[in-house]
LUMTOR-466796 format. One line per field, with one value per atom (N, C-alpha, C): residue number from 1; residue in one letter; atom name; z, x negated, y negated. Coordinates in steps of 0.1 Angstrom, whole numbers. Each point is the difference from the previous one (the first is absolute). Example, Ala and Ser with C-alpha at 12.3 -4.5 7.8 and 13.67 -1.06 7.14 Angstrom:
# residues 2
pos	1|1|1|2|2|2
code	A|A|A|S|S|S
site	N|CA|C|N|CA|C
zz	78|0|0|-7|0|8
xx	-132|9|-9|4|-9|8
yy	57|-12|-12|-11|-11|-11
# end
This chain:
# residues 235
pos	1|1|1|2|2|2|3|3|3|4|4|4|5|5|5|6|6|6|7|7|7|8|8|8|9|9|9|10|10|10|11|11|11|12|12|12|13|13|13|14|14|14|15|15|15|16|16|16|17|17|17|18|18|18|19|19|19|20|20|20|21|21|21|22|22|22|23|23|23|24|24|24|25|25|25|26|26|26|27|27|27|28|28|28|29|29|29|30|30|30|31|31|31|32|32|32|33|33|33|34|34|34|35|35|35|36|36|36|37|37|37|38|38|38|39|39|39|40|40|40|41|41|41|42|42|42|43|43|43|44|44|44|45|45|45|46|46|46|47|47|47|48|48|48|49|49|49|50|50|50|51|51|51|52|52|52|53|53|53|54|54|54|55|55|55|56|56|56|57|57|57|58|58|58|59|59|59|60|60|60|61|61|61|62|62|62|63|63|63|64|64|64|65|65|65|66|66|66|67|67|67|68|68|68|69|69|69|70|70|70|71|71|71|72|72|72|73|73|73|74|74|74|75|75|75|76|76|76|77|77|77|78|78|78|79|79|79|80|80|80|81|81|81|82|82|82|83|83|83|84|84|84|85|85|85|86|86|86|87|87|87|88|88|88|89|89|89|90|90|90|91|91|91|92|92|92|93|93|93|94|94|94|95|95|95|96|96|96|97|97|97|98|98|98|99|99|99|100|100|100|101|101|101|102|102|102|103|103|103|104|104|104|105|105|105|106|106|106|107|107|107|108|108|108|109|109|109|110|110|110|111|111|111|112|112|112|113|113|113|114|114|114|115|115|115|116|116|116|117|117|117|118|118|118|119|119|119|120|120|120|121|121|121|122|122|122|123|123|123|124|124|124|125|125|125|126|126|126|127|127|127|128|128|128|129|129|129|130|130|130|131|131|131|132|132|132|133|133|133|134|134|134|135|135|135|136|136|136|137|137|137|138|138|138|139|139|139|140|140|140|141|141|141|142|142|142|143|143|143|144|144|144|145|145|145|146|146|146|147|147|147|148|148|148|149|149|149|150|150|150|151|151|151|152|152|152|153|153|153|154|154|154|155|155|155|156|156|156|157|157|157|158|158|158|159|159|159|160|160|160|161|161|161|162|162|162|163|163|163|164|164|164|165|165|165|166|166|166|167|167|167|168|168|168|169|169|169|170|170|170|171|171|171|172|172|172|173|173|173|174|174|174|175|175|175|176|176|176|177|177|177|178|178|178|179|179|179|180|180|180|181|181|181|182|182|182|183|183|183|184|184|184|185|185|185|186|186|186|187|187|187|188|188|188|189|189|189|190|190|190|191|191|191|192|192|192|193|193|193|194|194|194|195|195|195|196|196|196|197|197|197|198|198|198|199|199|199|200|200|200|201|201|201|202|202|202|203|203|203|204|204|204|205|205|205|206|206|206|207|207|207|208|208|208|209|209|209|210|210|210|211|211|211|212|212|212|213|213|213|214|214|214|215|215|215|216|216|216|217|217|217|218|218|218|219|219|219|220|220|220|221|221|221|222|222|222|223|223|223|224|224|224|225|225|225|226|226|226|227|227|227|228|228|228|229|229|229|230|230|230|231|231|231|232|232|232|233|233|233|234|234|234|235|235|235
code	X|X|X|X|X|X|X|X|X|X|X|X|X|X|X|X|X|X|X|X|X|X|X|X|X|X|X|X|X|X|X|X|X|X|X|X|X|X|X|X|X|X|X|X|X|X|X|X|X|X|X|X|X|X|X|X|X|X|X|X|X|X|X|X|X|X|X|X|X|X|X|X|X|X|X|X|X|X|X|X|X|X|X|X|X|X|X|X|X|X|X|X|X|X|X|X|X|X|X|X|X|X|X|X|X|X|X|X|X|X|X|X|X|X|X|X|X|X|X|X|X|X|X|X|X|X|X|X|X|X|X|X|X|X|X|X|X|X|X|X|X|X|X|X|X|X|X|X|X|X|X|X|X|X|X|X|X|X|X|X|X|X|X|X|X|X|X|X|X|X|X|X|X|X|X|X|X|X|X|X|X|X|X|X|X|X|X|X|X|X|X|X|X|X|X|X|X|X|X|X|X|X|X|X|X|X|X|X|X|X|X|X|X|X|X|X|X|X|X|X|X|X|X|X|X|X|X|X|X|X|X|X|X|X|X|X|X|X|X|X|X|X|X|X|X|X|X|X|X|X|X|X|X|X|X|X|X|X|X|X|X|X|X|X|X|X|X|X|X|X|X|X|X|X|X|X|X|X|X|X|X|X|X|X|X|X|X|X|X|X|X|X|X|X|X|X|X|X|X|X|X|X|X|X|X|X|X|X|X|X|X|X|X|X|X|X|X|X|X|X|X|X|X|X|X|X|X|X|X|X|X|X|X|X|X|X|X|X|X|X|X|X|X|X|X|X|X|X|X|X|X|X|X|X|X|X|X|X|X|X|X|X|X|X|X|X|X|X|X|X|X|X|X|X|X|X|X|X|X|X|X|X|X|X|X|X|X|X|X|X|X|X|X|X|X|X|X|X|X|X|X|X|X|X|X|X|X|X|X|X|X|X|X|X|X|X|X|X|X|X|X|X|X|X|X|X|X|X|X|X|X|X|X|X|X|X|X|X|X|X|X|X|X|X|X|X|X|X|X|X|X|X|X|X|X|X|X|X|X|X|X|X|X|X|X|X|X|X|X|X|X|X|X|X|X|X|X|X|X|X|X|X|X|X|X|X|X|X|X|X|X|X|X|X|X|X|X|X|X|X|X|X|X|X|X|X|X|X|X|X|X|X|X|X|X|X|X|X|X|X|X|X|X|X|X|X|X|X|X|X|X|X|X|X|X|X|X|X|X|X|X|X|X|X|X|X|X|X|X|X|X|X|X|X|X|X|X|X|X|X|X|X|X|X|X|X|X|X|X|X|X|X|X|X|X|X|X|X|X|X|X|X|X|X|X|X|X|X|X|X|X|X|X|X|X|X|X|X|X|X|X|X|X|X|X|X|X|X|X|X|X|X|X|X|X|X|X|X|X|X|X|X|X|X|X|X|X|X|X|X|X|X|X|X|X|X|X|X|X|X|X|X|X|X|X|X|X|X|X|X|X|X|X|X|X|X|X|X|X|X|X|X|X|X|X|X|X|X|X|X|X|X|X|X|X|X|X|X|X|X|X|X|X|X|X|X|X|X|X|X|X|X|X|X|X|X|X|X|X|X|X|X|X|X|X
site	N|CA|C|N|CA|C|N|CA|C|N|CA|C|N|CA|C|N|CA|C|N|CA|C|N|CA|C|N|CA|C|N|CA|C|N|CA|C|N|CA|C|N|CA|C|N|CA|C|N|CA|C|N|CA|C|N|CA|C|N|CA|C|N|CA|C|N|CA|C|N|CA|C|N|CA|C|N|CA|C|N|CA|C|N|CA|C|N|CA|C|N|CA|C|N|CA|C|N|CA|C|N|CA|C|N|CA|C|N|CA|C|N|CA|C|N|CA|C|N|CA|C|N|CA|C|N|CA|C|N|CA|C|N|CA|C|N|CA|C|N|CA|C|N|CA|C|N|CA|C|N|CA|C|N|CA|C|N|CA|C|N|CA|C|N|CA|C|N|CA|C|N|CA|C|N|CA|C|N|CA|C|N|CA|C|N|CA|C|N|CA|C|N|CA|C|N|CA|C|N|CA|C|N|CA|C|N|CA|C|N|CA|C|N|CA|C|N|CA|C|N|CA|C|N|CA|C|N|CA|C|N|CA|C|N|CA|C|N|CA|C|N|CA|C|N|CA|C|N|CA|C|N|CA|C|N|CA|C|N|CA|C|N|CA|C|N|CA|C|N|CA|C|N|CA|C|N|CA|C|N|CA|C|N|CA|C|N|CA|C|N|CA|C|N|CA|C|N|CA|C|N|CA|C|N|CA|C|N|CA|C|N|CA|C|N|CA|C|N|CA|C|N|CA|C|N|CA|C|N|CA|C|N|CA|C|N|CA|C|N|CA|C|N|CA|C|N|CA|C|N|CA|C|N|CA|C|N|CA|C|N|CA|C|N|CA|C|N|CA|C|N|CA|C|N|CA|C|N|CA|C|N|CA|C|N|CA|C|N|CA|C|N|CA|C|N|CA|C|N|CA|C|N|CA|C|N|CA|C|N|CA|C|N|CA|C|N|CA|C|N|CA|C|N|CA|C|N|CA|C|N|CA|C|N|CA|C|N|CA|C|N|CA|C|N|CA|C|N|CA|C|N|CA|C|N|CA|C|N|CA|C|N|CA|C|N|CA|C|N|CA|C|N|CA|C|N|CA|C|N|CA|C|N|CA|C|N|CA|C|N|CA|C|N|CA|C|N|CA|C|N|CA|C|N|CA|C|N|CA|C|N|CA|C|N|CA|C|N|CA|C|N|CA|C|N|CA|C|N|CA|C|N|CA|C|N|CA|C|N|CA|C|N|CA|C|N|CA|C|N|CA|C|N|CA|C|N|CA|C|N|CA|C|N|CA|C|N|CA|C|N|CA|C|N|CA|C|N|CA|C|N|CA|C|N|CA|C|N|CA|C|N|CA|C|N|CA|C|N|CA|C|N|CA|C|N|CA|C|N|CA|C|N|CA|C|N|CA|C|N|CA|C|N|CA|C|N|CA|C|N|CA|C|N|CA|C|N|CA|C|N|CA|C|N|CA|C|N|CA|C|N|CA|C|N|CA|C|N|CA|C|N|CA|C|N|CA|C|N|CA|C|N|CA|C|N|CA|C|N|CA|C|N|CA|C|N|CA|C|N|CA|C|N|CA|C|N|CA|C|N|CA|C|N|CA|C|N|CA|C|N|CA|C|N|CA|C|N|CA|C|N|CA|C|N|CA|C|N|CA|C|N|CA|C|N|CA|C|N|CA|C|N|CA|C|N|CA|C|N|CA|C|N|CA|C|N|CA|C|N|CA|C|N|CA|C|N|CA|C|N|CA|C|N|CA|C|N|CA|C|N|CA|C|N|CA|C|N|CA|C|N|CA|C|N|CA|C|N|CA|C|N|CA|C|N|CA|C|N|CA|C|N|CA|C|N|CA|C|N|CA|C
zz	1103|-10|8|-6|5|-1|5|-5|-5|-4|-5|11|-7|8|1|-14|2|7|-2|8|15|5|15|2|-10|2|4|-10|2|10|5|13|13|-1|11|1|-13|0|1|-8|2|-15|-4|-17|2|-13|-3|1|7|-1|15|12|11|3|-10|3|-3|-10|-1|10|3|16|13|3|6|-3|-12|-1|7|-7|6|13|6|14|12|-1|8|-1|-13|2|-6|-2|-13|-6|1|-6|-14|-10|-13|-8|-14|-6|-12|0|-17|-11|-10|-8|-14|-10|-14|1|10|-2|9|3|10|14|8|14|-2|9|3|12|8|13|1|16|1|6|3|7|15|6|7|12|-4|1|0|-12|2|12|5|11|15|0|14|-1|-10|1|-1|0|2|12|3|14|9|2|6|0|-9|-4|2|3|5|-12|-12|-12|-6|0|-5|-14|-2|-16|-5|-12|-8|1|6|-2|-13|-5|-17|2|13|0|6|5|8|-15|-12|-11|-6|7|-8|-6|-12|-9|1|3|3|-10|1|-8|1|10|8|6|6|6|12|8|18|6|7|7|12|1|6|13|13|11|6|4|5|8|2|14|14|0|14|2|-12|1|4|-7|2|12|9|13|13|-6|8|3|-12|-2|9|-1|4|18|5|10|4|13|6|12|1|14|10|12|8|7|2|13|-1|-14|0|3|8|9|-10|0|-2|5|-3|1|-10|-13|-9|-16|-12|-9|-5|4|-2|11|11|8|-2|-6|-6|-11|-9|-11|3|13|2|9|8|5|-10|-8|-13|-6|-6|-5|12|8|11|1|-3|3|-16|-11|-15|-2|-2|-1|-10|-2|-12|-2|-7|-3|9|3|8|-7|3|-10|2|-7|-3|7|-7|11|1|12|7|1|6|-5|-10|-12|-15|-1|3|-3|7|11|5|-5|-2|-9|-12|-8|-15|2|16|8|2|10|-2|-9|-12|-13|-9|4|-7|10|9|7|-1|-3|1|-18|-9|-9|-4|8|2|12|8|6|0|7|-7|9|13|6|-13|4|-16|10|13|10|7|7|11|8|5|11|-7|-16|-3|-13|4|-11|-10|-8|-9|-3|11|-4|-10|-11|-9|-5|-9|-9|-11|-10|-15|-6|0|-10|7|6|4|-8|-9|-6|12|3|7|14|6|13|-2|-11|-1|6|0|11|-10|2|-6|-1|5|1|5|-2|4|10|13|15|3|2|6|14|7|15|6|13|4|18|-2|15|8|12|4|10|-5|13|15|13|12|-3|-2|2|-16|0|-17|-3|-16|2|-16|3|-15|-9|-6|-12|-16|6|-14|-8|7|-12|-4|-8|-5|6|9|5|18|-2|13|12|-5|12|5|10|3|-4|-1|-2|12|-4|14|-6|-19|-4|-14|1|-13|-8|-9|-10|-6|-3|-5|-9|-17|-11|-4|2|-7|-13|-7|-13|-9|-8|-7|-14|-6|-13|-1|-7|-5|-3|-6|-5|11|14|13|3|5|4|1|-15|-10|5|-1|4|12|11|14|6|-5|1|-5|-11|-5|10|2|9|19|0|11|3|-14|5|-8|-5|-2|14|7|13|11|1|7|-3|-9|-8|3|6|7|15|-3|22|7|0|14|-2|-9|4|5|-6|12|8|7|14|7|-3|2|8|-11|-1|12|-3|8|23|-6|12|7|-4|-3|4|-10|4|2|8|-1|-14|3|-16|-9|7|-13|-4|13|-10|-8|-2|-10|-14|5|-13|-13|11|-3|-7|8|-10|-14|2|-11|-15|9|-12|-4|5|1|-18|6|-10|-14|1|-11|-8|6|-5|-15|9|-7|-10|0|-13|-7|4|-11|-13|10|-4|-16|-6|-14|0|-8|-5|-10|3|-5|-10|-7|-12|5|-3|12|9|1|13|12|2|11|3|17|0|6|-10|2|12|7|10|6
xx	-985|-1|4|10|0|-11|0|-10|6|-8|1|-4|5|-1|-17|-7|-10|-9|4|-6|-1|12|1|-8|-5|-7|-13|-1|-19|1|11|-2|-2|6|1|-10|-5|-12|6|14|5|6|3|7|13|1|18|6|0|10|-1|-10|4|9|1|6|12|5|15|2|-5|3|4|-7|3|10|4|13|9|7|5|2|-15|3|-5|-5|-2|3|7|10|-8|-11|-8|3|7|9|1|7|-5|15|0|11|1|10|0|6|-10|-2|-3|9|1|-8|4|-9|-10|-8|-9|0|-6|-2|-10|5|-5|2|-12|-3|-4|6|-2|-16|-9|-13|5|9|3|4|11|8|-9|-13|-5|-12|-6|-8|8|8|13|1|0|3|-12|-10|-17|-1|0|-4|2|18|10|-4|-8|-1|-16|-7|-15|-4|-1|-6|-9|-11|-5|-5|-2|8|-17|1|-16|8|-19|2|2|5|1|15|7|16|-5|-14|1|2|-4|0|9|12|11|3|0|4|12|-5|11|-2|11|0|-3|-5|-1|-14|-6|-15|8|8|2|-9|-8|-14|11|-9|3|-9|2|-5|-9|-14|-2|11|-5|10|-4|-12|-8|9|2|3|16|13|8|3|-13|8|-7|-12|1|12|9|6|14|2|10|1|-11|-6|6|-8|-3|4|11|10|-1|-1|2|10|5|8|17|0|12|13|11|9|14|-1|8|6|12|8|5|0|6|-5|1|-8|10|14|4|-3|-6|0|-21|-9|-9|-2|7|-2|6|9|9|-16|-7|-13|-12|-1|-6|5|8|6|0|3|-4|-18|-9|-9|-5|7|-8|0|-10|-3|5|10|11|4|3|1|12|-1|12|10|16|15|-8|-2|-3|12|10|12|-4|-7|-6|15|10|10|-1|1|3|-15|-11|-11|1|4|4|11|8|10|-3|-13|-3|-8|-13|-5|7|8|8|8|7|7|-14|-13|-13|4|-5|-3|13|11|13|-3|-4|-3|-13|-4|-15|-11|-3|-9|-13|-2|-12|-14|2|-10|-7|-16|-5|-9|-1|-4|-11|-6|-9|5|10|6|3|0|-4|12|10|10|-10|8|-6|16|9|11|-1|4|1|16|5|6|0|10|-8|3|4|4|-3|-18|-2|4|5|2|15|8|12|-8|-14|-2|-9|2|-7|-8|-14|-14|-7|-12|-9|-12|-5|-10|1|-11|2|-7|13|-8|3|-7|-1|0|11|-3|-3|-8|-1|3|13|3|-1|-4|2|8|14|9|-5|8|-3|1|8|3|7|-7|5|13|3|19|1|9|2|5|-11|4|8|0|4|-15|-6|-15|2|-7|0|-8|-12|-8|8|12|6|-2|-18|-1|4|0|7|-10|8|-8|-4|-16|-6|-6|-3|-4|9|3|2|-4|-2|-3|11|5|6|-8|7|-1|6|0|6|-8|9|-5|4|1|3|4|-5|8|-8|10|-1|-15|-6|-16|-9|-2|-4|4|13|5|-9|-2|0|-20|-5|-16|-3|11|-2|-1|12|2|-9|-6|-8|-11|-6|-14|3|12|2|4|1|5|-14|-9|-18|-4|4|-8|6|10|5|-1|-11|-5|-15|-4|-18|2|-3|-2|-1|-11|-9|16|-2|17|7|8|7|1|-7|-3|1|-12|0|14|8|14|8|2|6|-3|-16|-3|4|7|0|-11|-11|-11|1|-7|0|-1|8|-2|-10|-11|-11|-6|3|-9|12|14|7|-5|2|-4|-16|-9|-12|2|7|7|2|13|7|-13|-6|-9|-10|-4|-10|6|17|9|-1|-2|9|-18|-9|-12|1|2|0|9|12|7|-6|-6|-10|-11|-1|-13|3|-12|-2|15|7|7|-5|-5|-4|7|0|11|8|15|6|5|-3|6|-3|-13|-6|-9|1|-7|-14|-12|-13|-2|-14|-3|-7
yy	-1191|12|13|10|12|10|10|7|12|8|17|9|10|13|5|-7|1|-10|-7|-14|2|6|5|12|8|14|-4|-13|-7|-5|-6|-14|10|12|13|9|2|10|14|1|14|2|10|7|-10|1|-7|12|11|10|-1|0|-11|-7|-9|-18|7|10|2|8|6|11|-7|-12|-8|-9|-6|0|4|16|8|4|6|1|-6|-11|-10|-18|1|-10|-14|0|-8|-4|-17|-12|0|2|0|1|-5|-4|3|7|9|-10|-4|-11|6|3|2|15|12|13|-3|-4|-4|-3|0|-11|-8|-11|-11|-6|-5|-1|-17|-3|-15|0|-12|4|-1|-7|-4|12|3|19|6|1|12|0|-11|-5|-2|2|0|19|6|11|10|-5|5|-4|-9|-5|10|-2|11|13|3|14|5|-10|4|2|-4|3|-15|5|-10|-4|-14|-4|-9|6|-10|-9|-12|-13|-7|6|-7|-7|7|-3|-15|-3|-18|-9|3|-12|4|-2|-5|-10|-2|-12|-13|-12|-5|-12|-9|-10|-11|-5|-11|1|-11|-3|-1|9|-4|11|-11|6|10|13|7|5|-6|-1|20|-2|13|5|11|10|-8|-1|-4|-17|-10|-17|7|6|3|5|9|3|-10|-7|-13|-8|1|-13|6|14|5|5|-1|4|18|-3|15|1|7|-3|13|2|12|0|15|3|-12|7|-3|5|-2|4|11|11|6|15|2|8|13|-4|5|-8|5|-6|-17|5|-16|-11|6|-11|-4|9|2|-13|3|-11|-11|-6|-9|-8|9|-4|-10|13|-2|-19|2|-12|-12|-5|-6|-9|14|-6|-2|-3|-4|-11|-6|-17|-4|2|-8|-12|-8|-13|-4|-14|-4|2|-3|6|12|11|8|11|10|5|15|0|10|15|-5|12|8|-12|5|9|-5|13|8|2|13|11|-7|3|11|-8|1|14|1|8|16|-3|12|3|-3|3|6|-6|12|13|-3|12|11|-2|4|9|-8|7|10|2|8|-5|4|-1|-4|-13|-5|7|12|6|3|2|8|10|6|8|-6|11|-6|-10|-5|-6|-18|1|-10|-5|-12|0|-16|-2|-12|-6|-10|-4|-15|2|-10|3|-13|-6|8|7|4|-14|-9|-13|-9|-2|-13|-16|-1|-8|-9|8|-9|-6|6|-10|-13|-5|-15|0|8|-5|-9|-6|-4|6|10|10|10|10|13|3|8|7|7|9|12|-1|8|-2|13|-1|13|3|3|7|15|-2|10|5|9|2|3|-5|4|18|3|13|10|12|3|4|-5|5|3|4|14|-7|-1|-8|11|16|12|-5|4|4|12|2|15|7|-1|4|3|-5|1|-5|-12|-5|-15|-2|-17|-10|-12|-9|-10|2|-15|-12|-1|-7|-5|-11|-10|-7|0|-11|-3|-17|-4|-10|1|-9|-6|-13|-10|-12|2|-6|-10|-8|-12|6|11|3|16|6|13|6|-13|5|2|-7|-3|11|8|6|13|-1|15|2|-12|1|5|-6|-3|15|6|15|7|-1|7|2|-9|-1|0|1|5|16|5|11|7|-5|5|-5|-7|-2|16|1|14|13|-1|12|-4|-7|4|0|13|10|-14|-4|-9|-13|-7|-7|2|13|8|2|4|10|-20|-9|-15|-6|4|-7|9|15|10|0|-12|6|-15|-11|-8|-16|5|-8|-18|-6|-14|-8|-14|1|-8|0|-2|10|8|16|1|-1|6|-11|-16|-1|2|3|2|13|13|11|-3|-13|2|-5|-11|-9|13|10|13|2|10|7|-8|-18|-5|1|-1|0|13|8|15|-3|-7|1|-11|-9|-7|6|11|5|5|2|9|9|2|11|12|16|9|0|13|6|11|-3|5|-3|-18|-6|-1|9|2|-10|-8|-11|7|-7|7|-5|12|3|-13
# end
């Protein structure tokens, strides 16, 4: 489902005279459709993230059509593991690191996702600041996985990824996913997990990783929790 201009004003906690300003001058994915805009959820969570803006959890129950169980953040980056001090130079030689260590299925043509990798990054930058990019796929559907992982590396040394914040990157998360709906959750709750401080700082400082997944199960708690009015997850 697309959404509205209002729909995005609720999901943001800001006026729809906002959401069109951002449009305009900050570049706010959106598609002029019979007089109107209309926004993908996908686009507009890649472009929040990016932008340090944080989004009600109403955007996690997205509607799908299908019963495909969708795996926590914390089972996803088990599955995807947590790599250090990975060897780079420059951001292609960065993600060529990256891809290397993703527990991908045998066949699986490690090129071609790098390929797919930089052709994202080449179209927008997937830094979203604080030293920290999120390289994914937008059309996980062409890497044939069977489940969804999140992996989490940390470069040996930081390298410029064009954040907007200007700073380099030393931390990665990569997602990989089995279909569009996975994709769309995965992101979601990972990019609600880099919107609570103590995770952050966790991740940035690059902590061992059961305190990170013990973080992450902390964060996913909180998005379990009660939802206020307003979207606000109670205290």
């Amino acid at each position: 489902m697309q959404l509205t201009v209002r729909d995005v004003s609720r999901f943001m906690n800001v006026s729809e005279s906002t959401v069109n300003r951002w449009i305009r001058q900050r570049g706010l994915p959106a598609q002029h459709v019979g007089g109107q805009y209309r926004f993908h959820r996908a686009e507009l969570l890649e472009w929040a993230t990016a932008n340090q803006i944080k989004v009600s959890v109403e955007l996690f129950d997205n509607p799908g059509t299908d019963d495909e169980p969708i795996p926590s953040l914390a089972a996803a980056l088990e599955a995807g593991g947590i790599f250090y001090q990975l060897q780079d130079t420059n951001k292609d030689r960065a993600l060529r690191a990256l891809v290397q260590v993703l527990p991908l299925p045998a066949g699986m043509d490690r090129e071609l996702l790098l390929r797919l990798f930089l052709a994202r990054e080449a179209a927008a930058t997937t830094a979203i600041g604080g030293g920290i990019a999120l390289p994914h796929v937008r059309n996980p559907i062409v890497l044939n996985v069977t489940r969804t992982m999140v992996t989490l590396c940390f470069l040996e040394r930081p390298v410029d990824f064009g954040a907007l914040d200007g700073k380099p990157v030393q931390v990665l998360f990569s997602l990989i996913s089995p279909t569009t709906r996975s994709h769309l959750q995965m992101l979601s709750r990972l990019a609600y997990a880099l919107h609570d401080e103590k995770f952050r700082e966790l991740v940035t400082s690059q902590g061992r990783p059961e305190e990170i997944l013990r973080e992450v199960r902390r964060v996913e708690a909180a998005i379990a929790a009660p939802v206020m009015e307003g979207g606000q997850v109670s205290p």
